[in-house]
C-alpha positions in Angstrom: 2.4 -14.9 4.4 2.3 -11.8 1.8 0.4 -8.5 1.8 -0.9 -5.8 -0.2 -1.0 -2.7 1.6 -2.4 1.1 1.1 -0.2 3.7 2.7 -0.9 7.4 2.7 1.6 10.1 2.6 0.9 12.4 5.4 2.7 15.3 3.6 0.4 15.3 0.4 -2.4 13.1 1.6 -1.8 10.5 -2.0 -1.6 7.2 -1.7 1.1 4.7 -2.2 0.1 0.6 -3.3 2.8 -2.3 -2.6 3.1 -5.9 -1.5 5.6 -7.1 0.8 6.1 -9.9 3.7 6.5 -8.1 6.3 4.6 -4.8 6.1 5.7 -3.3 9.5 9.2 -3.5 7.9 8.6 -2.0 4.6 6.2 0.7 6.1 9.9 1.7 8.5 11.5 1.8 4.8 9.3 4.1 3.3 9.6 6.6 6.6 13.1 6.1 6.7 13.3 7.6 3.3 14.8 4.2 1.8 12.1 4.1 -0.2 13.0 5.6 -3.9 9.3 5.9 -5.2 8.3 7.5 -2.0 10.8 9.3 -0.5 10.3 12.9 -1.4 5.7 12.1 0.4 7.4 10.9 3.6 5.9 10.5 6.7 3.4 7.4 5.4 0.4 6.0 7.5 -0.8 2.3 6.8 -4.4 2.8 5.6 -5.0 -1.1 4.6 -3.6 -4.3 4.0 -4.7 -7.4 2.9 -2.9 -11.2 3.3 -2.4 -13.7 1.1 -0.5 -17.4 0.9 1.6 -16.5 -2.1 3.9 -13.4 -3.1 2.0 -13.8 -6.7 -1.4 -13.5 -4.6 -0.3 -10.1 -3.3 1.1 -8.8 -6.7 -2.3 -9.5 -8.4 -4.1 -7.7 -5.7 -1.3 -5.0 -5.6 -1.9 -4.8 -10.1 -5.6 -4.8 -9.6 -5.9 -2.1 -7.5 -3.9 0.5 -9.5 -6.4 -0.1 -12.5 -9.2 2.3 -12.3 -11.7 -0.5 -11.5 -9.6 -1.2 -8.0 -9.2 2.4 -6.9 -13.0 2.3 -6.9 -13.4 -0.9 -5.1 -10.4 0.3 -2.7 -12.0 3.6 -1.9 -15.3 1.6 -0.4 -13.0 -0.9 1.8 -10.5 2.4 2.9 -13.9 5.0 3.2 -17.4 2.6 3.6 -20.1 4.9 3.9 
C-alpha cells in the first residue's frame, strides 16, 4: 500500500504534502531533520493521509492537492465545519 499524507510543521504551523509507503517512517525522517525540504519547519504532526494500491495513485493525489483546487478540497477533509 501507498499514501498521501498532510503534515504540519509545528514551528510555523504550514503544511507539508508527500506520498510514501510507509508514512510512520517518513514522518521519523522529516523530525529527524533527514528531510531536505523540511528540515529547517521541524517538529511535523501528521494531519491526514490517504491509501492507495499503486505509488502512481498516491502521486496523483499528492499533485492534485498542491493545485489550488485541492488545497480547497483538503482544507474541508483537514477542518469540516
Amino acid at each position: 500500500m501507498f499514501f498521501t499524507y498532510v503534515l504540519q510543521s509545528l514551528k510555523d504551523g504550514k503544511f507539508y504534502i508527500g506520498h510514501a509507503e510507509n508514512v510512520t517512517k517518513r514522518l521519523a525522517q522529516h523530525n529527524a531533520g533527514r528531510v531536505s525540504s523540511t528540515k529547517r519547519r521541524v517538529p511535523f504532526r501528521l494531519l491526514h493521509k490517504q491509501e492507495f494500491f499503486t505509488k502512481n495513485e498516491a502521486r496523483w493525489q499528492e499533485k492534485k492537492w498542491k493545485t489550488a483546487w485541492g488545497h480547497k478540497q483538503l482544507a474541508k477533509i483537514i477542518s469540516p465545519s
